[in-house]
Steps between C-alpha positions, in 0.01 A plus 500: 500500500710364782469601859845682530397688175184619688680658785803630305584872539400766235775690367640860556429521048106396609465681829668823293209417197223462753565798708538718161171344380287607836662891521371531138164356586519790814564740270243419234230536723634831679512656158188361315311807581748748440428728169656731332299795704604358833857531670702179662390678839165425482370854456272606226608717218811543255839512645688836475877351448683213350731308609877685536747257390730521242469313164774308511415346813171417340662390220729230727214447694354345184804307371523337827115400462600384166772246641283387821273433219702271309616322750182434653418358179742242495444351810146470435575322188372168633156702593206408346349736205215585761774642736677705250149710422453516857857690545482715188145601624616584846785708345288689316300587781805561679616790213147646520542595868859621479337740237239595788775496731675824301281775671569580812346765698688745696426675864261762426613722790774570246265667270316677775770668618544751189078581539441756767280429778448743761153565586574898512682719224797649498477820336288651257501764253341834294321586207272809431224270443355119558779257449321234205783341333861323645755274296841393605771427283750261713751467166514888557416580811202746446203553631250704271213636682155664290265705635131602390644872407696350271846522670736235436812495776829259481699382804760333557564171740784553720539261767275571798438802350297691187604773287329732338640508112226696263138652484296555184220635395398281213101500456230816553248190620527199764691255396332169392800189496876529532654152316833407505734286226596190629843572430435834724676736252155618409177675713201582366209763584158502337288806650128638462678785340485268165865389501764285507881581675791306478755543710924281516482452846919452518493883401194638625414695193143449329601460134195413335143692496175325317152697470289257496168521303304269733459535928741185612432236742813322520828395381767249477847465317464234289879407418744410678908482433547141463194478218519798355757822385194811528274638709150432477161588698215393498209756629125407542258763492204572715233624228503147309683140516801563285876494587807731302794444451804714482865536455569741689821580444442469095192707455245662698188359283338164552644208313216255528123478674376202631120471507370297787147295520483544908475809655760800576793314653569592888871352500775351262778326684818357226664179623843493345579160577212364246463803297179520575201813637205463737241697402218578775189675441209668735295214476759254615613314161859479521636396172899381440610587200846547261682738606568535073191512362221489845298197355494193711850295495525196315699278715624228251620729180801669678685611241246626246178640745215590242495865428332659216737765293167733464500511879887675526577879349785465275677703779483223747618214259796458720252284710547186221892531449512482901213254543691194489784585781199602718329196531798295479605693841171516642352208738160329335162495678354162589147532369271546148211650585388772744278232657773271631580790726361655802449843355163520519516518883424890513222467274333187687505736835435837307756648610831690316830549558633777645895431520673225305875401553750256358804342676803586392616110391149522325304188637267674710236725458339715773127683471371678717079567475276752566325247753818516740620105393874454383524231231832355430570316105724290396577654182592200263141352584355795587358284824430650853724424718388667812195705574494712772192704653554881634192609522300729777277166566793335551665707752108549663500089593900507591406737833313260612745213445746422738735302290561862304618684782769675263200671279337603844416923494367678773097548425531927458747421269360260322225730432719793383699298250147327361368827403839585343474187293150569363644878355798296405289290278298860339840612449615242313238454267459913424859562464661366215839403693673173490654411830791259561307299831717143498831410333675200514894524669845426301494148656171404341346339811327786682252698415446906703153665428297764680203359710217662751768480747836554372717325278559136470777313411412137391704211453259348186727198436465375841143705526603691816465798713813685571466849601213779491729822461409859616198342717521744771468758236146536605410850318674421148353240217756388307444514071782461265808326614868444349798303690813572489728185499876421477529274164682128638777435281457157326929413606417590849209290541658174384741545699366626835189653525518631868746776318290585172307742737625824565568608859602849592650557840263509683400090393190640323404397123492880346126391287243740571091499385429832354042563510262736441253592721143560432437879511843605606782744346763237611671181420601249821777352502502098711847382553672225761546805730343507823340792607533635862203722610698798553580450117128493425429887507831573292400290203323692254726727294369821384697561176173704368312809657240353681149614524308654734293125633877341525612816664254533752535105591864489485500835780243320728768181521788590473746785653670713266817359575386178358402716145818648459666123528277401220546769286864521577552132489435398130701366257382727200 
């Protein structure tokens, strides 16, 4: 080599190649720990959106790849071989993090704004008797409210405001689990009374009436209008582990028993999106199972699952002609066996469930225990995700801390709402009642349960802390809870999200959090309003006769002007 070849100058073709070569090295390593759990961000956990552009910018996108390619190939003709499996290497690294690169996280404050927040309610509502039961329907617009007389009342969700729509009378005993289609065109109502009430919840008449020859524990709609044409329930009963099944709007006789190994079954919670039941017991086994035939799924054969013909009534053969199209439309679990799971959690703490919830996309699982902690599934893998403790001991060490200042209570109070939490815990256990304590929102990401001292709402994706609703609510312990929640339009979310919530004039969200209290003939209604404190003695509605105890306390605070505004001023 000659001395002027030494100091000649590179090229702009080698400085071009070089510079190309070190940003994909800069990438590689920036993405060599990112999985498919984990967003380009940073943060933990699965992304909720996808990237918005079109396809046929995608699709240019690639063709212009394609002829960058090409050329790039050319000119690196005179490479060595050694190169060339360098580059093609380095490109396919290079796809594998665009793939990464699809998810992208939104602002969360978008999502927050359509969950209420206000640490004091709004307004609240009458029944003759304690308030055990509340569902929302947000396709409808209905709020059903159950009661432990058996009175079953419809309203209606104006905005900022609730009607009154319909009152029945539908069971002689208290009223054990309402259950609603996941469609929402159906409610059901299992009572001590020994039956079983259907209601179509567009036309608020109760069509269908079952006596039942067993006391029930719970129930669940196992259909849903994407799988499957009819109507079918599934009710455990109490007395011994076995689960019927009906059509109820065929016949009022049971179609088919299944016979269960564990004990009487607590919960059964359908998940439309893989066709598929949890099944939770009193000893904490919670079993999944086909939604077609309740044995355990077989993930590889998915269009021919095993079922025996001796196991289906010649009534129900409809399940084989229709068998096919299910699991062809349903999503497939990741796992064999029971003990590639996490299941067994419950049962390694001895502890059960007491409340069980799906998301509405399907890939999460929420239970909530009888020891107070909140464990969050992935449901492909049935893995946990997130754990999270609510229990008395908990809160006991968090006075002391001074990093949880937001869990702080005042001492007397603390002591008031501890003794309330130990006849919380008889309660639950005597009664057989099924309570609605956390649900999961329409976005996915947050989850809202009741706690020792109020209710949380729980970013689990990016495992925070958002709000503790209704925390000045010192005197009321919050039970069941249902939210009410504008549904985003897909369009409107590609396109601009800041507009896919609704805003009434005021610049509010119009999503309210309907509970039940413990011990209480009303239901409380959170929304994004604030309360003044002149509004605080004009909240509670009486649309019942009140008793003498509510009398006598309502004349010792307030004036009687203040009763006739609450009387007068009620939407019913």
């Amino acid at each position: 080599m000659s001395f002027m070849q030494f100091f000649k100058k590179p090229s702009q073709d080698e400085k071009g190649k070089e510079t190309d070569k070190n940003e994909e090295k800069e990438n590689n390593k920036k993405d060599e720990n990112i999985t498919d759990d984990e967003s380009s961000d940073g943060s933990y956990g699965p992304c909720p959106l996808e990237e918005t552009g079109n396809k046929k910018d995608k699709e240019s996108d690639q063709e212009d790849d394609d002829k960058n390619d090409k050329q790039n190939e050319i000119k690196d003709s005179s490479a060595s071989t050694k190169n060339k499996e360098n580059v093609i290497s380095n490109k396919r690294k290079v796809k594998e993090t665009k793939k990464t690169h699809k998810k992208v996280r939104i602002n969360n404050d978008i999502y927050l704004k359509n969950i209420p927040t206000n640490k004091n309610y709004e307004v609240s509502y009458m029944h003759t008797d304690v308030v055990t039961h509340v569902l929302v329907s947000n396709k409808k617009k209905y709020i059903v409210t159950g009661s432990c007389n058996g009175v079953i009342k419809f309203w209606y969700k104006n905005v900022g405001s609730i009607e009154f729509v319909k009152h029945f009378k539908i069971h002689s005993d208290e009223i054990i689990y309402l259950f609603m289609s996941e469609d929402e065109e159906f409610l059901g109502s299992l009572s001590k009374d020994k039956t079983y009430k259907q209601f179509d919840i567009s036309s608020f008449d109760m069509n269908i009436i079952i006596k039942l020859d067993f006391l029930p524990k719970t129930g669940e709609f196992v259909y849903s209008s994407f799988f499957s044409t009819s109507v079918k329930v599934a009710i455990s009963s109490s007395e011994k582990p076995r689960i019927y099944i009906y059509k109820p709007l065929e016949s009022d006789t049971c179609i088919h028993t299944i016979d269960l190994s564990s004990s009487i079954i607590e919960i059964i919670k359908y998940n439309k999106v893989y066709n598929l039941c949890i099944l939770s017991d009193n000893k904490g086994i919670i079993d999944i199972v086909d939604a077609t035939n309740f044995k355990f799924p077989n993930k590889n054969n998915k269009k021919n699952p095993m079922i025996n013909n001796s196991d289906i009534e010649n009534n129900d053969m409809d399940i084989l002609t229709s068998i096919d199209a299910r699991h062809n439309g349903a999503k497939q679990i990741a796992f064999s066996y029971k003990s590639e799971t996490d299941l067994y959690e419950l049962c390694k703490y001895k502890t059960y469930a007491l409340c069980i919830n799906i998301s509405s996309d399907g890939e999460f699982m929420v239970i909530f225990s009888e020891n107070y902690f909140i464990r969050i599934y992935k449901f492909k893998t049935m893995k946990l995700y997130r754990v999270y403790d609510e229990s008395t001991e908990m809160y006991l060490t968090a006075q002391n801390d001074p990093l949880k200042k937001n869990l702080h209570i005042d001492s007397l109070d603390f002591g008031k709402r501890l003794f309330i939490e130990k006849e919380i815990k008889k309660h639950i256990k005597n009664q057989n009642m099924k309570l609605d304590m956390v649900i999961f929102d329409e976005s996915n990401q947050y989850i809202i349960y009741t706690t020792f001292i109020g209710i949380k709402v729980v970013n689990f994706i990016t495992n925070q802390l958002c709000y503790i609703i209704g925390k000045n609510e010192t005197n009321l312990r919050y039970l069941s809870i249902s939210l009410y929640q504008k549904i985003i339009p897909a369009n409107k979310i590609k396109t601009n999200v800041h507009e896919s919530l609704y805003i009434n004039e005021k610049n509010i969200s119009d999503c309210a959090l309907f509970c039940t209290v413990y011990k209480k003939a009303r239901f409380y209604v959170f929304t994004k309003k604030i309360v003044n404190e002149h509004e605080l003695d004009e909240r509670d509605i009486y649309n019942e006769q009140p008793n003498k105890n509510e009398l006598s306390s309502l004349l010792s605070t307030k004036s009687i002007e203040n009763i006739e505004k609450n009387i007068i001023n009620k939407n019913i």
